[in-house]
C-alpha positions as CSV (number, residue, x, y, z in Angstrom):
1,X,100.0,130.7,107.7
2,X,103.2,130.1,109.6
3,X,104.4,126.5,108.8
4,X,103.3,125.0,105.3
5,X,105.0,122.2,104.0
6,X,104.0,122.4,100.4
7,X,104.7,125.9,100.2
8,X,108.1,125.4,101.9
9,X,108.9,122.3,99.7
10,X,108.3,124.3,96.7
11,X,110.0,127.1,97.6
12,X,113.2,124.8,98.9
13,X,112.9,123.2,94.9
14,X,113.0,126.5,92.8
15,X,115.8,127.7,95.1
16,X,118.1,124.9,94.8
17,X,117.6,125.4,90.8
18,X,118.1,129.2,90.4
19,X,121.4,128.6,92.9
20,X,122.9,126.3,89.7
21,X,125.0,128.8,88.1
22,X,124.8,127.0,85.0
23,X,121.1,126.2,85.0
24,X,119.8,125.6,81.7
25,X,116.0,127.3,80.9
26,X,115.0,124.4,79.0
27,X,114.9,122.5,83.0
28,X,112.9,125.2,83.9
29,X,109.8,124.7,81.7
30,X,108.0,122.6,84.7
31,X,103.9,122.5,84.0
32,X,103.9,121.9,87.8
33,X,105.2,125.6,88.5
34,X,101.6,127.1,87.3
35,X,99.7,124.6,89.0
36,X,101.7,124.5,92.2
37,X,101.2,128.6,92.4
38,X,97.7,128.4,91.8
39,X,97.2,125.5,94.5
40,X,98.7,128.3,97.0
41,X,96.9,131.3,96.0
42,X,99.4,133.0,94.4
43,X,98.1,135.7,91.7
44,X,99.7,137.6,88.6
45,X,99.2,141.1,90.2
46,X,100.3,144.2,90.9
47,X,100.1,144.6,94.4
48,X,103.9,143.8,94.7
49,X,105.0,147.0,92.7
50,X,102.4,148.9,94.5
51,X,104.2,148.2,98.0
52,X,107.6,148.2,97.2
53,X,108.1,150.0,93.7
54,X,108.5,148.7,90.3
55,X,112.0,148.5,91.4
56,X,112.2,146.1,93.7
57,X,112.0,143.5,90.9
58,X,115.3,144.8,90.7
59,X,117.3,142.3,92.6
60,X,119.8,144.5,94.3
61,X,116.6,146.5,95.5
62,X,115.0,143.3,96.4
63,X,118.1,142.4,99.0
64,X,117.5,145.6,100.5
65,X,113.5,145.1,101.8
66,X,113.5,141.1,101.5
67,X,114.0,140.9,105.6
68,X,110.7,143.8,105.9
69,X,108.8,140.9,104.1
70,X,106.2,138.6,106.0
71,X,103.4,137.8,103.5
72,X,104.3,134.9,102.3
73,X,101.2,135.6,99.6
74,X,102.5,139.1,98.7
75,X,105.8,137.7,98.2
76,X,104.8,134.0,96.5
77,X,102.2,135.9,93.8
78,X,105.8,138.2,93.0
79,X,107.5,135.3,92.3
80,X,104.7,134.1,90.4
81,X,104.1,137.3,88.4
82,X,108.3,137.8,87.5
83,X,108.0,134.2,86.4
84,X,104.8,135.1,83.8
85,X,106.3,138.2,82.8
86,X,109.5,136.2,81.6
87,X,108.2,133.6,80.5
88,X,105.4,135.3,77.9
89,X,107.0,134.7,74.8
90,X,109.6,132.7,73.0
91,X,111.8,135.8,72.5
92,X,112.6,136.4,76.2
93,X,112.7,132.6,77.1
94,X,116.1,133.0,78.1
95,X,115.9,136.2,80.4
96,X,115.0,134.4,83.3
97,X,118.6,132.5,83.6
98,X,120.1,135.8,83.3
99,X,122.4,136.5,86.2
100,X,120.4,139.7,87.3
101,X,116.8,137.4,87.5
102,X,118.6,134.0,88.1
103,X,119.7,136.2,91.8
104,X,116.6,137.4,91.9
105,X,114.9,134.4,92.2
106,X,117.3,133.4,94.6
107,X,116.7,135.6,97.2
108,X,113.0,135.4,96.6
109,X,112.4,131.6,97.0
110,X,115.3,132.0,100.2
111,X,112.5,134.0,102.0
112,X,109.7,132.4,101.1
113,X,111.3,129.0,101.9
114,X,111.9,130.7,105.5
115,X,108.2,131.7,105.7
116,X,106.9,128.9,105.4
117,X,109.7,127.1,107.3
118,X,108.6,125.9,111.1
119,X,111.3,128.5,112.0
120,X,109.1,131.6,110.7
121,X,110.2,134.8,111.8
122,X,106.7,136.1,112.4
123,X,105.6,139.5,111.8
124,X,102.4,139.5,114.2
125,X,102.0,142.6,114.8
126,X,99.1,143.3,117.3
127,X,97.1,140.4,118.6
128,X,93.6,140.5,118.6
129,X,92.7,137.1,120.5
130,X,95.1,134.3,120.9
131,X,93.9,130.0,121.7
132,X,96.7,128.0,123.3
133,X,95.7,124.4,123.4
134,X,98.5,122.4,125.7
135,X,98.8,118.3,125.2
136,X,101.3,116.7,128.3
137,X,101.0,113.3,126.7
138,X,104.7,112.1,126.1
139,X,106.5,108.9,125.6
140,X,106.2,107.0,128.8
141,X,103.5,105.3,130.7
142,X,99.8,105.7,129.6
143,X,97.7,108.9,131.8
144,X,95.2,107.3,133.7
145,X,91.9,107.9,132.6
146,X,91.0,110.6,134.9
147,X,94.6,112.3,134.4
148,X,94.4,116.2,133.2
149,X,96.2,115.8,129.9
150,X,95.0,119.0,127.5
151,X,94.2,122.3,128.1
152,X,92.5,125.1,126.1
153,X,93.0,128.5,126.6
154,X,91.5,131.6,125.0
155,X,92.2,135.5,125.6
156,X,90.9,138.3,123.3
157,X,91.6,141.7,123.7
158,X,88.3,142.7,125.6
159,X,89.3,140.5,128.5
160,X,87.1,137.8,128.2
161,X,88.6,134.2,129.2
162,X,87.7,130.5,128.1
163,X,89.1,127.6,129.6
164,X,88.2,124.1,129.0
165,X,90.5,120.9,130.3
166,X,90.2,116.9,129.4
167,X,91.0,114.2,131.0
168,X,92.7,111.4,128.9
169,X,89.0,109.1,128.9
170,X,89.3,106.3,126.6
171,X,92.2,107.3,125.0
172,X,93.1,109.6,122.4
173,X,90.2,111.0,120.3
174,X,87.9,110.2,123.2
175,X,89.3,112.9,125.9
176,X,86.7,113.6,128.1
177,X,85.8,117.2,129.2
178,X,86.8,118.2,132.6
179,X,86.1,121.7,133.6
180,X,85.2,124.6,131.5
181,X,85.0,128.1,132.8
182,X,84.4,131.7,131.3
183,X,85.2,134.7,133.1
184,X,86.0,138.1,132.2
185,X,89.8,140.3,133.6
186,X,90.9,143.9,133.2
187,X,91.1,145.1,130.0
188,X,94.2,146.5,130.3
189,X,95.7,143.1,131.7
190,X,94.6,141.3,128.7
191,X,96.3,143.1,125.8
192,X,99.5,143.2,128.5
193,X,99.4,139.6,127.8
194,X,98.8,139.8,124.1
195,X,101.1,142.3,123.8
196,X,103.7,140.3,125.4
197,X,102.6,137.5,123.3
198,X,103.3,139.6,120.2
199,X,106.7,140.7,120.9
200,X,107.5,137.1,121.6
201,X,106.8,135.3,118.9
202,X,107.5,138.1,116.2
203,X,110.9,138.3,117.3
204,X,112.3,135.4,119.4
205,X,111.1,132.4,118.6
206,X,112.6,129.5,117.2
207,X,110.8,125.9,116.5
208,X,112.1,123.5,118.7
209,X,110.9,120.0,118.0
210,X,111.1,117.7,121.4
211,X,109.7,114.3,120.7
212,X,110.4,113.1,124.2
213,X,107.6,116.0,125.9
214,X,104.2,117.1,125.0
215,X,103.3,120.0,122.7
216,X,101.2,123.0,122.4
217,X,99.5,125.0,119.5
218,X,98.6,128.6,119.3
219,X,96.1,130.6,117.2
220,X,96.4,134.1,116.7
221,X,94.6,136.6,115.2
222,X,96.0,139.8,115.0
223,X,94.2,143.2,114.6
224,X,94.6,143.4,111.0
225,X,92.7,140.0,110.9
226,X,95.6,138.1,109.4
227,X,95.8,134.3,111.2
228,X,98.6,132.7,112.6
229,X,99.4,129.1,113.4
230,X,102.3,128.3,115.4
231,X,103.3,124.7,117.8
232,X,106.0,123.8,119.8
233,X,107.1,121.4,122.5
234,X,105.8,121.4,126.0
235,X,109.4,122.1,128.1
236,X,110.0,125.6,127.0
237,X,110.6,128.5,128.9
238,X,109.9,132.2,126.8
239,X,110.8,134.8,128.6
240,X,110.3,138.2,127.0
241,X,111.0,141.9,129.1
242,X,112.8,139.5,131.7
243,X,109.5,138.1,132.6
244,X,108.8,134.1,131.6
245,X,105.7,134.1,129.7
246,X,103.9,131.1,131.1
247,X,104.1,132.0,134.8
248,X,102.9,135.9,133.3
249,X,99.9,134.4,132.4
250,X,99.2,132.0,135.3
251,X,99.9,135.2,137.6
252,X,97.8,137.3,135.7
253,X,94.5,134.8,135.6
254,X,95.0,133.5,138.7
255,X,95.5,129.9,137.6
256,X,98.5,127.9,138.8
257,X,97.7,124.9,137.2
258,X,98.0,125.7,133.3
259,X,100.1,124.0,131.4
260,X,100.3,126.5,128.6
261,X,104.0,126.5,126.9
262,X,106.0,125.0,129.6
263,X,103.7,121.8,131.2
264,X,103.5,124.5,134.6
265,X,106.7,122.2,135.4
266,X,108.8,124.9,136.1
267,X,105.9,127.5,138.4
268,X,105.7,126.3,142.2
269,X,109.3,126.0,143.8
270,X,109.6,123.4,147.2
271,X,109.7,125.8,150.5
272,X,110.5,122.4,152.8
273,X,110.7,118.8,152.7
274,X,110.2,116.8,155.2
275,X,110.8,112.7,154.8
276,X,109.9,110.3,157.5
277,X,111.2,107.0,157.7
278,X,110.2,104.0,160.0
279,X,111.5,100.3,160.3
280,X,110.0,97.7,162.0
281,X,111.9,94.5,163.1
282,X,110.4,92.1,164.7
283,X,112.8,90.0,166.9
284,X,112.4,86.4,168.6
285,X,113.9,86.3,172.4
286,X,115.3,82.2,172.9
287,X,114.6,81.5,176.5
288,X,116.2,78.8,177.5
289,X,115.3,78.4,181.0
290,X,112.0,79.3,180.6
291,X,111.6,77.0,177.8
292,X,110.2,80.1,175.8
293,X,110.0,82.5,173.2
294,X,109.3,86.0,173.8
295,X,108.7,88.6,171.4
296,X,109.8,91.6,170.5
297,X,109.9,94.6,167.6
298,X,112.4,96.9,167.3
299,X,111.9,99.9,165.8
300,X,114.2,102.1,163.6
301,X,113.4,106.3,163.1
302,X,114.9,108.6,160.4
303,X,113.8,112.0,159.1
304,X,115.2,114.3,156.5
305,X,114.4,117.6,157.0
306,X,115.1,120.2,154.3
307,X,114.0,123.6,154.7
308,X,114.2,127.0,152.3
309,X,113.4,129.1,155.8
310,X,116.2,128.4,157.8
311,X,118.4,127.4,154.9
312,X,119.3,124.3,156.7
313,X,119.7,120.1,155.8
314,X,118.9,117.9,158.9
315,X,119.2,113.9,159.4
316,X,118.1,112.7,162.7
317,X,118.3,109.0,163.2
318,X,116.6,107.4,166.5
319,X,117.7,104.0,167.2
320,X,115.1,101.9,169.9
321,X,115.4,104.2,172.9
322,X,118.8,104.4,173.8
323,X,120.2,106.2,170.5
324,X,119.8,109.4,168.4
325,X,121.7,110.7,166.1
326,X,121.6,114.1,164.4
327,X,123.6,115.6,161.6
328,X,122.7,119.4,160.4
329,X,123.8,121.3,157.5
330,X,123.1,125.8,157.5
331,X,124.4,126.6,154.7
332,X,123.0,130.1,153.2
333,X,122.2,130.0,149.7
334,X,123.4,126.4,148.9
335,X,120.1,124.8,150.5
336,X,117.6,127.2,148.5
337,X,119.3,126.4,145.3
338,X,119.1,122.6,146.0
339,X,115.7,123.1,146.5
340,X,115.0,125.1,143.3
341,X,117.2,122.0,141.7
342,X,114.3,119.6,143.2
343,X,111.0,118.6,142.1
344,X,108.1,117.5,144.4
345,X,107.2,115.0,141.6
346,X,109.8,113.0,142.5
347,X,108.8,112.3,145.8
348,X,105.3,113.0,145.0
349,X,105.3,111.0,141.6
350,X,103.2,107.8,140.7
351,X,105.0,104.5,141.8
352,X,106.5,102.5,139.9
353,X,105.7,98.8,140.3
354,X,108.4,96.3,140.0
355,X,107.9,92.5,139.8
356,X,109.6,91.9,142.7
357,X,108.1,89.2,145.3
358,X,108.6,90.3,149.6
359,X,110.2,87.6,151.3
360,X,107.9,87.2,154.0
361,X,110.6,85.3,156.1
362,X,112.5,88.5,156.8
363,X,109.8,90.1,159.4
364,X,110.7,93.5,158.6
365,X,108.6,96.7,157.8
366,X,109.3,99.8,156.0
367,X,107.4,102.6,155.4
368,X,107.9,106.5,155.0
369,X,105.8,110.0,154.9
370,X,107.0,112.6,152.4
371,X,105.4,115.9,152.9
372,X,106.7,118.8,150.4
373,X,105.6,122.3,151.1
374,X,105.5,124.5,147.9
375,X,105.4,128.1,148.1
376,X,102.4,128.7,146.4
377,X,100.6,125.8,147.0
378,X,99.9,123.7,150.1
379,X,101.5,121.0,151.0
380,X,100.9,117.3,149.6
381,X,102.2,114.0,151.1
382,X,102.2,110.5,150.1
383,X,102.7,108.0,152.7
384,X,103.3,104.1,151.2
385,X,105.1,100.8,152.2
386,X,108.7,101.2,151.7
387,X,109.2,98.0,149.7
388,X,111.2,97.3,146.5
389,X,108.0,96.8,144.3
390,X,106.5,100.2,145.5
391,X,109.1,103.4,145.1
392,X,108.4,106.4,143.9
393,X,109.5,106.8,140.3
394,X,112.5,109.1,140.5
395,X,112.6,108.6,144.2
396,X,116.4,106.9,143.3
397,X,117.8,110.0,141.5
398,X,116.5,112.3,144.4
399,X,118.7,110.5,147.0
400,X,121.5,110.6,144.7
401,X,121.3,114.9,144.6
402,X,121.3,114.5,148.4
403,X,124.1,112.4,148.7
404,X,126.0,114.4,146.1
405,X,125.4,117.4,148.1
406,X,125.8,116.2,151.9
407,X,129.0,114.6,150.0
408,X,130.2,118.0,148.7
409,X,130.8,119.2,152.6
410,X,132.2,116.2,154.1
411,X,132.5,115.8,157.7
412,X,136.3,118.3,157.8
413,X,139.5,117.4,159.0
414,X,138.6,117.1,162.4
415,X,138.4,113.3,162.1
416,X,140.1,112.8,159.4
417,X,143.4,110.6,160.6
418,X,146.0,112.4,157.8
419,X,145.0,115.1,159.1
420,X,145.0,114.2,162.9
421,X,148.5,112.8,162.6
422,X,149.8,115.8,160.5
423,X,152.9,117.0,162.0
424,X,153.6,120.5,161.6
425,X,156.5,120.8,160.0
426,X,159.3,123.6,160.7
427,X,160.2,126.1,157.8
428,X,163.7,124.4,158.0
429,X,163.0,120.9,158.4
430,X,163.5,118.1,155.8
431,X,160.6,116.0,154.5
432,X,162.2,112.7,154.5
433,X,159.3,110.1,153.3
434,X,159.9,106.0,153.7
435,X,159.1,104.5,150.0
436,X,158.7,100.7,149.2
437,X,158.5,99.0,146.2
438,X,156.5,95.6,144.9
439,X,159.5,93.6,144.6
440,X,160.3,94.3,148.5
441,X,159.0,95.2,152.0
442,X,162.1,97.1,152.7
443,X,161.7,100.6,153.0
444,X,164.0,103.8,151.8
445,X,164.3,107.3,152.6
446,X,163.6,109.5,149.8
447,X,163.9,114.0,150.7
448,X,161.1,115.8,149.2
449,X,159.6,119.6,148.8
450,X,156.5,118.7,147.7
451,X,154.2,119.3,151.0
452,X,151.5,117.9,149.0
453,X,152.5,114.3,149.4
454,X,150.5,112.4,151.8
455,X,151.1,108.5,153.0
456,X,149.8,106.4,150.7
457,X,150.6,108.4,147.4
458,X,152.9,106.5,144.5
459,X,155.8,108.7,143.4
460,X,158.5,108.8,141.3
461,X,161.9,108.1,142.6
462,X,165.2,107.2,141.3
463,X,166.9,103.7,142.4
464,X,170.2,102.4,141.9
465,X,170.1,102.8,138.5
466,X,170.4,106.6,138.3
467,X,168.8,106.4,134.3
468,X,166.0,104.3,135.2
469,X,163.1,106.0,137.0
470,X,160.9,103.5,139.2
471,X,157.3,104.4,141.3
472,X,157.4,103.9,144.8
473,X,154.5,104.4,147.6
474,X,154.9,106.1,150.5
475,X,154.2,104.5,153.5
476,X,155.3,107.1,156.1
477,X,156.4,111.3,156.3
478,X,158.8,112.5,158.7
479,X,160.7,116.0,159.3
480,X,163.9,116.5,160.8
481,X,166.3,119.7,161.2
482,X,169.8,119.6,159.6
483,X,171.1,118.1,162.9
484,X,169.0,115.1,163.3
485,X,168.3,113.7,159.5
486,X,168.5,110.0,159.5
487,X,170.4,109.5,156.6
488,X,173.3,112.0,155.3
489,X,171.2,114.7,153.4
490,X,173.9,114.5,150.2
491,X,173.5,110.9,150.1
492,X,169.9,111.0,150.0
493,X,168.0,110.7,146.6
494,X,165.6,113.0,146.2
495,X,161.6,112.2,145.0
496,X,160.9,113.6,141.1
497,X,157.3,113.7,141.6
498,X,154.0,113.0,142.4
499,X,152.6,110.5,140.3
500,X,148.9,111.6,138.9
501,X,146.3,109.1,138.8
């Protein structure tokens, strides 16, 4: 039992009373305490003392095992058998608010209200067979009905396998079965996944409740035949001995497409993508002379070419026959981490329909090709009309990464005019820039140090007024030697910075 509601609300009650320092033991006469122990099982033994000594109801013995224990029935019937034993006659009513049983208590219903909690620490042990059942439904549109939407998974120690998927059918309740297959792996490969499994979730894991993705659930049942329940959300990625559990187990049974604890949204990374887009224009020729029409189409090529291989980002453009154009970005490194930053489902995704009507008047036609080659899979492609009521779902954020990155590099200085125009200035020359103001077109020479500046930039200058600063704009940079300054150097205010934006 990993996550039990009653157990944990019960516990969270009796702790929040024996943490009142000035509890009263008339409040704790509750007739619900008895029944709510037997409801979970709990017994008046002496199992407790048999484990960890008649001591430990002791509570500074108690702090010293209480993070070695993970039966939350071992620990719930010593709670339950304390409780008796103080509570057996009138003349030792008032031992249980004692400070020595009152911390007691404490620490006892802390534990057990972590137990039960969906945040568990688990003490599995060694797992004996494990079932993973894997649900991708999530907020958003409904599956269609032959969409894959649950999985179920089973693995026991001897290396035998059971898989079963559904496809969402008539809805929920009424999945329909998919595929089922039994097969048998090594031995020793199958407890190297349940070992792993083990490790994982008796040490690491932490509930994390996502209402925004699907979910899974696991069963396990560990060698010592104790059962274990435990869910959480279908994003996750558990990586235990630097090795992510899902993709473990796809490697290790040879199946890609399991959705197991992270929707298998994270397994096949995109080797090259390749989009191709064509426009179709089709253009009325007025002959006057002729008194006729003629007709032609003009046709407009692009392709985006993305590839892991040569670490490169291409954009060839073809326009009619008399223009190409080509831009290519090599860039080791940077293009293989925008691809791991990309997912083929959003070029490969379901489209999203939009109530938008096509003006038929505008003869023009669009259409594209994507094809996105995975590493472990072959490549898939999806080829529809280019139109505002059929686009690829996330197709809109994909461009935006490309134009973020293709943005990132620029085009250099090379044709960038401020840079073009620079004049290298002399380790001895004066920077004498021409300022203006709103009130005026007139222009004023201003002497600067501050090689940062660039036309265009507001700055900070004194006027006439020496106690009054006023912002200025620079309209043009100039350097001269001592000789040949336009203006007398001592005469000539000086710029006090750079205004930020």
């Amino acid at each position: 039992m990993v996550y039990n509601e009653q157990i944990y609300i019960f516990a969270q009650n009796w702790y929040n009373w024996f943490s009142n320092k000035q509890l009263n033991y008339l409040e704790l006469f509750d007739n619900s305490f008895k029944a709510d122990c037997d409801l979970f099982d709990f017994n008046l033994s002496d199992t407790f003392e048999k484990t960890y000594g008649i001591s430990c109801y002791k509570y500074n013995e108690l702090n010293n095992i209480i993070d070695t224990i993970y039966d939350i029935q071992l620990l719930g019937s010593a709670i339950y058998s304390k409780w008796a034993f103080l509570n057996k006659s009138d003349s030792n009513s008032q031992e249980i608010i004692k400070e020595e049983n009152r911390i007691w208590f404490t620490i006892a219903f802390a534990r057990l209200s972590l137990l039960s909690s969906k945040n568990s620490p688990l003490f599995i042990n060694k797992a004996q067979m494990i079932r993973i059942v894997s649900n991708n439904i999530s907020f958003g549109p409904y599956p269609k009905a032959s969409d894959i939407v649950e999985q179920h998974l089973t693995i026991n120690l001897e290396g035998r396998v059971w898989f079963s998927s559904y496809c969402y059918g008539e809805g929920e309740g009424k999945f329909q079965k998919s595929e089922t297959k039994n097969f048998k792996i090594d031995k020793t490969l199958a407890q190297n996944i349940l070992s792993k499994i083990s490790k994982y979730f008796s040490n690491q894991y932490i509930y994390d409740d996502k209402t925004d993705v699907g979910s899974w659930r696991m069963y396990i049942k560990n060698t010592e035949k104790e059962d274990f329940n435990i869910e959480g959300s279908l994003y996750s990625n558990y990586e235990v001995d630097g090795v992510d559990l899902s993709t473990f187990i796809r490697d290790s049974l040879e199946m890609d497409y399991l959705f197991l604890f992270d929707g298998n949204i994270y397994t096949d990374k995109i080797n090259k993508i390749i989009i191709d887009y064509k426009k179709n224009i089709d253009s009325y020729i007025v002959e006057p002379y002729l008194n006729e029409n003629s007709f032609e189409v003009i046709e407009d090529i692009e392709k985006l070419i993305i590839d892991r291989k040569t670490e490169s980002l291409e954009i060839l453009k073809k326009i009619g026959n008399q223009c190409t154009i080509s831009h290519k970005y090599e860039i080791k490194g940077e293009i293989s981490s925008l691809l791991d930053d990309l997912y083929g489902d959003d070029l490969l995704g379901y489209l999203e329909k939009n109530n938008y009507k096509i003006n038929e008047a505008i003869r023009e036609r669009k259409e594209y090709t994507v094809t996105v080659d995975f590493i472990k899979n072959s490549h898939n492609y999806i080829k529809e009309a280019f139109n505002l009521n059929e686009m690829p779902k996330y197709f809109e954020e994909f461009v935006q990464k490309i134009n973020n990155f293709i943005k990132d590099y620029g085009f250099g200085e090379i044709l960038n005019p401020s840079i073009s125009k620079k004049i290298i200035r002399d380790k001895n020359d004066y920077i004498f820039c021409s300022v203006t103001f709103d009130d005026s077109d007139k222009s004023y020479y201003y002497i600067t140090e501050d090689d940062s500046i660039e036309v265009g930039d507001l700055v900070s200058v004194r006027t006439n007024n020496e106690h009054h600063l006023s912002i200025g704009k620079v309209i043009n940079i100039e350097y001269f030697n001592k000789k040949n300054v336009p203006f007398p150097i001592k005469k000539t205010k000086h710029i006090i910075s750079k205004c930020r934006e």
